[in-house]
N, C-alpha and C positions, 0 to 999 in steps of 0.2 A: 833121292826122294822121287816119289811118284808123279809124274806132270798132273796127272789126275791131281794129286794131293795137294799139291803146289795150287796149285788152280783153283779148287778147292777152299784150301785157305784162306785163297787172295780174296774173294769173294765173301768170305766168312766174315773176314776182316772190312772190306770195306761196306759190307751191312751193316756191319759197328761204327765203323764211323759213320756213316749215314743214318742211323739209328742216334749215335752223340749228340750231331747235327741236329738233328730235328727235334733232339730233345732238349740243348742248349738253345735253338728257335725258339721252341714252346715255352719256354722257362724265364726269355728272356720276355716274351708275348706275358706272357701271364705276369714278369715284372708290371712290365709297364699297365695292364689293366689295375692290377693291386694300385698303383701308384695313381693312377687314374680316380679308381675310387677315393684315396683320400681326400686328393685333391678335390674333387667333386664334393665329396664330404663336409673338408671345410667350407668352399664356396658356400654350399648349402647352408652351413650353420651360421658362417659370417652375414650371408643375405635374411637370415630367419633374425640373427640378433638383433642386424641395423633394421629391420620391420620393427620388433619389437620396441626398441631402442624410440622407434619412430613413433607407435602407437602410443607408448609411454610420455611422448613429449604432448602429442597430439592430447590426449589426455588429463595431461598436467594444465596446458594452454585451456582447453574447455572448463575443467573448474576453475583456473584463475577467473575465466573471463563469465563464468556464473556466477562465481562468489563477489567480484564485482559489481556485475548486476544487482546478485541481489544487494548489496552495500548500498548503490547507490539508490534502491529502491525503498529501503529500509530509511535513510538519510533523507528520503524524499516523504515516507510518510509520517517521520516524525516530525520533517517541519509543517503538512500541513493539519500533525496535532498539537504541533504549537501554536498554528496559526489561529487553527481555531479553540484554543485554549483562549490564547491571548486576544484575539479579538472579539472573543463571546465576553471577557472579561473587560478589555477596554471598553466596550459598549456598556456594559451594566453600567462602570464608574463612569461614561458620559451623560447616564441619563439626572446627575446631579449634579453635572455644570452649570455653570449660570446661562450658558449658551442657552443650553435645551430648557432650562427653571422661565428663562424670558422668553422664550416662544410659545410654553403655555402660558405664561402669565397674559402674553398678547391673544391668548382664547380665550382670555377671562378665566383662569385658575392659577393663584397665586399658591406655590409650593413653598411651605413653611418646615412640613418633617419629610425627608427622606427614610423606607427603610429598603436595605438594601438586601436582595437575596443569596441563593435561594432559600426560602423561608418556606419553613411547611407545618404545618398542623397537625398533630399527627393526634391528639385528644382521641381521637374516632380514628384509629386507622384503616376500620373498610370506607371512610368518606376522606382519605387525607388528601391534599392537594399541596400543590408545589407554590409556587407565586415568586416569582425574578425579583423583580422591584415594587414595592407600594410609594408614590407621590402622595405627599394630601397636605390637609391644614384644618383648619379646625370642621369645617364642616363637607368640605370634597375632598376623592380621594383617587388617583389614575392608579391602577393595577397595569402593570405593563410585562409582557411577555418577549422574555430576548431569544433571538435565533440569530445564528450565522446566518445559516439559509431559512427562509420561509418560506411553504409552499401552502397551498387551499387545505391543507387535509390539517396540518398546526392551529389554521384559526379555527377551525370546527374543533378539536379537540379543548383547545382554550376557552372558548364558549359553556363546552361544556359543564369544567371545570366554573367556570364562576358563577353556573346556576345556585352555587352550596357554598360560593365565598364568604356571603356575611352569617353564615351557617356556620359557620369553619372558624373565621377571625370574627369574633362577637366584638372587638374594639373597634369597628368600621358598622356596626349594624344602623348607627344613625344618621352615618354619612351617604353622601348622593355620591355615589361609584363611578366613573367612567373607566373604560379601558382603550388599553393601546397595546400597540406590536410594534419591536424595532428589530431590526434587522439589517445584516450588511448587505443581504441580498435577497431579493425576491423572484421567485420563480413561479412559471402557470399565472401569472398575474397576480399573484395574492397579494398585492401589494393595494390593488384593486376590489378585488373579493373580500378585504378588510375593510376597506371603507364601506361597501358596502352592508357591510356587518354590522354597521355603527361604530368602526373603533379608529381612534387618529393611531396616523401611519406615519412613523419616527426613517425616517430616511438617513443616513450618511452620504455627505457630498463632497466630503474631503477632509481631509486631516480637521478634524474638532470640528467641520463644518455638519451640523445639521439643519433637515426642513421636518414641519411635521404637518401632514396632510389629515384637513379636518375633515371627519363624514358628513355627509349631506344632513344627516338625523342621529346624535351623540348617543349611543347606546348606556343606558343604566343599570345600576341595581340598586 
């Protein structure tokens, strides 16, 4: 054979390998990218899940800890509409103990009938009114208005209201009226603004203890 050819060959040939080479390189390069990307892949999916996984708990914990809230705000307003259920109501039934019956008595009004409210008229319902408690006896009668709270704007309204009382209740039309306001608490001083109104002011000072604060000048009807 030809040295030329030989030579030739040899050259042929080791372009083929060199060409193998580089394509076994390439191939092996391009393994390991492919493998690269899975890997990456997963990383990626695994760090997306544990986020998720993470927002999910995050999540879970903030409505626990709202529905909580609100539990315990729910729990909280209905004892203070128990409270003032029951203490609008223990009040009304104080105002027929003999506690509070002898400290008017010691104003000079002796309570012989309790009624106890709320009591309303409704005969006229464009004129009806409400009325808590009526004290009296044969010839006085305390009209008494109960509040948890009492503030200035309750006693002007209850003023109003008993301009039409012996209007309203015709079995009080011959009796001399007085009114009063009791209350577990007084606010803006109406406790004050009462009296000054003419009306005795029914205090709570402790368990069954009451005081009752006379006005300077007894308001009538």
């Amino acid at each position: 054979m030809d040295t030329k050819e030989t030579k030739a060959e040899e050259i042929e040939i080791t372009d083929m390998k060199s060409a193998l080479e580089a394509f076994k390189q390439e191939d092996a390069r391009m393994r390991e990218t492919r493998q690269w990307i899975r890997e990456e892949n997963e990383r990626r999916w695994k760090e997306e899940e544990r986020r998720w996984r993470e927002n999910e708990r995050l999540r879970e914990e903030e409505y626990r800890r709202r529905k909580e809230e609100q539990d315990r705000f729910d729990k909280r307003l209905k004892g203070l509409n128990d409270l003032y259920t029951n203490n609008w109501g223990r009040l009304v039934e104080s105002l027929s103990q003999p506690a509070v019956l002898s400290l008017f008595k010691e104003k000079g009004i002796g309570i012989t009938h309790i009624y106890e409210g709320p009591r309303e008229d409704v005969s006229d319902p464009d004129n009806a009114i409400e009325v808590d408690t009526i004290l009296c006896n044969t010839t006085v009668a305390v009209v008494a208005e109960v509040k948890t709270t009492c503030r200035p704007d309750d006693i002007d309204h209850f003023l109003k209201q008993m301009e039409r009382f012996k209007t309203i209740f015709h079995e009080f039309a011959d009796k001399t009226v007085y009114i009063a306001i009791a209350a577990i608490r007084y606010d803006g001083h109406s406790d004050r603004y009462a009296q000054k109104k003419g009306l005795f002011v029914i205090k709570t000072t402790g368990e069954g203890i009451f005081s009752i604060d006379e006005p300077a000048q007894r308001r009538t009807y």
